[in-house]
C-alpha positions in Angstrom: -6.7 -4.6 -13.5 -4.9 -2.8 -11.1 -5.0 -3.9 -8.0 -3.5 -2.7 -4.7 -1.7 -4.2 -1.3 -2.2 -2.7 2.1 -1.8 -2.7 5.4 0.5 -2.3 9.0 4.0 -3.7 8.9 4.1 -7.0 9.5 1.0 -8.2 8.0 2.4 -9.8 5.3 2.1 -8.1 2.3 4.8 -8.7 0.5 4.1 -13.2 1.1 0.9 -12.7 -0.6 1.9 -10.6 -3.6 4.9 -13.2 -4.0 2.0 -15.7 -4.3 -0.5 -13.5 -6.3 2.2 -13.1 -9.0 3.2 -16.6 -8.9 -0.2 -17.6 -9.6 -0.7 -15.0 -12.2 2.6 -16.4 -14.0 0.8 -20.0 -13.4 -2.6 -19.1 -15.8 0.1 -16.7 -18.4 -1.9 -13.6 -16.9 0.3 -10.6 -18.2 1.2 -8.3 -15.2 3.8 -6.0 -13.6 4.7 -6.0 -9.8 5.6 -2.8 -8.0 5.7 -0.9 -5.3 5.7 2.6 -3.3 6.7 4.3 -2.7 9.3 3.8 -5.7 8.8 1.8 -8.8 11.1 4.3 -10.7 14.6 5.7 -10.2 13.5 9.1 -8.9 10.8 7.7 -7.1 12.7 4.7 -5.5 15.5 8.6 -4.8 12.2 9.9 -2.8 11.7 6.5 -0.4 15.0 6.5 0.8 14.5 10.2 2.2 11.2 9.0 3.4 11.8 5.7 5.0 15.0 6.1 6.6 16.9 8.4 9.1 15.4 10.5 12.2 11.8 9.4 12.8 11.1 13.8 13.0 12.8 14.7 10.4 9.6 15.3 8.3 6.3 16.1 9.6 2.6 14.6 7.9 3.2 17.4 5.1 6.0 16.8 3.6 5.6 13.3 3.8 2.5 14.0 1.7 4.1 16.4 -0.8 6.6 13.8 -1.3 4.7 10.8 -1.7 2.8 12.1 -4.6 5.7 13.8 -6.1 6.8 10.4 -5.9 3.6 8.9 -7.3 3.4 11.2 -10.1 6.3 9.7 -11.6 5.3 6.3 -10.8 1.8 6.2 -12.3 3.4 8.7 -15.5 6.2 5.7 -16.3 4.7 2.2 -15.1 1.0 2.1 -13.6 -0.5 4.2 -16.7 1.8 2.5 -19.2 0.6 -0.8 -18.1 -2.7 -0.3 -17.9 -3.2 1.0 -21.0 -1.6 -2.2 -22.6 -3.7 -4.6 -21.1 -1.4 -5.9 -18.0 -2.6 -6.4 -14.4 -0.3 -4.5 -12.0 0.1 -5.6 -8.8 1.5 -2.8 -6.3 2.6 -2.7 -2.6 1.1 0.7 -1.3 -0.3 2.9 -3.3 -2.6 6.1 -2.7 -4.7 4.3 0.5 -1.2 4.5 2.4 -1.4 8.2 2.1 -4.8 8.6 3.3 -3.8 6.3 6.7 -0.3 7.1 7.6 -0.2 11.2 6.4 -4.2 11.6 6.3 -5.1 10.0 9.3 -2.5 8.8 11.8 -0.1 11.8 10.1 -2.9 14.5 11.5 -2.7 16.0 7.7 -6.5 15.6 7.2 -8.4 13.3 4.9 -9.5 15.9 2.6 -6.5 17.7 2.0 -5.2 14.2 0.9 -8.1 13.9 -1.4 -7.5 17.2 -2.7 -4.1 16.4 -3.5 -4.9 13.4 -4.8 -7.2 14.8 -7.4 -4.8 17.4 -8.8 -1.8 15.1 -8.9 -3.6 11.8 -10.4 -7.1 13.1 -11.4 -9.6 10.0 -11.0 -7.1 7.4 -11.3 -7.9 4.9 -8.3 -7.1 0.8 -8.2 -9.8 -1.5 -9.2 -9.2 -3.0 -5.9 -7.5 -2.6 -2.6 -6.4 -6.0 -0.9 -6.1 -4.5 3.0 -4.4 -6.7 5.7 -5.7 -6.3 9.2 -3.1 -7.5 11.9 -3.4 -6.5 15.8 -0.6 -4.0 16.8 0.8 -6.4 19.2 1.1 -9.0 16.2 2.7 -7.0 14.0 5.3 -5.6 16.5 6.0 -9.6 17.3 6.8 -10.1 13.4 8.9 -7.0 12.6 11.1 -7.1 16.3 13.7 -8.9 14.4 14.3 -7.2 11.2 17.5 -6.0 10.3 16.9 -2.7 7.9 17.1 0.7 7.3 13.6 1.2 6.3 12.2 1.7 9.9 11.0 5.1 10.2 7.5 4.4 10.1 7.6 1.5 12.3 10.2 3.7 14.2 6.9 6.2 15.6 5.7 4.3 18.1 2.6 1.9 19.4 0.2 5.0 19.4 1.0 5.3 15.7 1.0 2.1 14.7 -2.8 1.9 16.4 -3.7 5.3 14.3 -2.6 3.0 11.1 -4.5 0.0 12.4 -7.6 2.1 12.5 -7.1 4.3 9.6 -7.1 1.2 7.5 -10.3 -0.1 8.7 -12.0 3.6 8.1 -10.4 3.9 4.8 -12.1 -0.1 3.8 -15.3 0.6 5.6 -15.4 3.9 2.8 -15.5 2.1 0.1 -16.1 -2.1 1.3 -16.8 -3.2 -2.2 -13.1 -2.7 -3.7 -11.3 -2.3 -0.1 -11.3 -6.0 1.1 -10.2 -6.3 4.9 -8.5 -9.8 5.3 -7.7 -11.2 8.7 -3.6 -11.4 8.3 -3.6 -14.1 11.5 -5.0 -16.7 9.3 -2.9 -18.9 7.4 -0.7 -18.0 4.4 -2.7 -20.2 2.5 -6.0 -19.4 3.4 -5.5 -15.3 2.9 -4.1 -16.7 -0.6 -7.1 -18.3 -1.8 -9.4 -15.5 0.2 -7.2 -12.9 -2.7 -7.4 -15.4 -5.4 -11.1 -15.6 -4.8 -11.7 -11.8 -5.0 -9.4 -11.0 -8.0 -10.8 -13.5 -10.3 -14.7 -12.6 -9.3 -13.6 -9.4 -10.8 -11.8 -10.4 -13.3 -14.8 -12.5 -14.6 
């Protein structure tokens, strides 16, 4: 099963696929955890160009191009290969990023992500997308401290960050059966079991 993490900085992704994998490890349920973009060495090359430096250094397009050049390599050497032997994997990001932050908040246009989509994966798409919702004003609260290089995103402002908030919730309410909107101000616990709950009712 492959099954995808989303959502605005902040809203505790990476917690809850700490958790997910730990509980996967708990019942011996074969899996790999990864992320994007990265997951390979010239992939992991292409998010240090994307994540750090000047916040207009690339515009929504070359974000895109880069992302699935990117993704190519990641799905071609781990997603794919897993898959096809049976494992779970468990990634942070994956293709509904691209649709929010370069598709919609990016001003590239939902279709030309689609289209690129199709010619760079064909109909590869996760079995399910776990999307954390989490007020703007929340996330800022949680992310005011860190101490990294990967800010650029965060780095483009509240407008932005509202164009992700949204783009999430019109990328779920396409396709609500697989794209699961969780309420990230709940308790660690409590979004755990809400995952837990909708990756085993699949996996039944």
């Amino acid at each position: 099963m492959f099954v995808v993490f989303e959502g605005v900085d902040g809203a505790g992704k990476g917690t809850q696929i700490d958790k997910c994998c730990a509980y996967l490890d708990r019942y011996n349920i074969n899996h790999v955890r990864t992320r994007e973009p990265g997951g390979t060495s010239g992939a992991e090359a292409i998010r240090n160009l994307l994540v750090s430096g000047e916040v207009d250094r690339f515009d929504g397009m070359s974000e895109l191009l880069m992302m699935y050049a990117a993704r190519h390599l990641h799905v071609k050497n781990i997603i794919q290969p897993a898959l096809a032997n049976g494992k779970w994997v468990i990634c942070d990001r994956f293709s509904g990023s691209s649709y929010v932050y370069q598709g919609f908040a990016g001003g590239v246009g939902l279709e030309t992500v689609r289209q690129l989509h199709e010619t760079v994966l064909g109909p590869l798409t996760p079995d399910v997308e776990i999307i954390l919702d989490l007020p703007v004003s929340v996330s800022l609260e949680r992310i005011k401290d860190r101490s990294h290089d990967e800010n650029r995103f965060e780095s483009k402002g509240l407008l932005f960050m509202e164009s992700v908030r949204n783009g999430f919730i019109q990328y779920a309410n396409e396709k609500p059966t697989s794209r699961i909107v969780i309420d990230a101000r709940e308790s660690v616990e409590c979004i755990h079991q809400q995952i837990i709950a909708e990756l085993m009712d699949r996996a039944s």
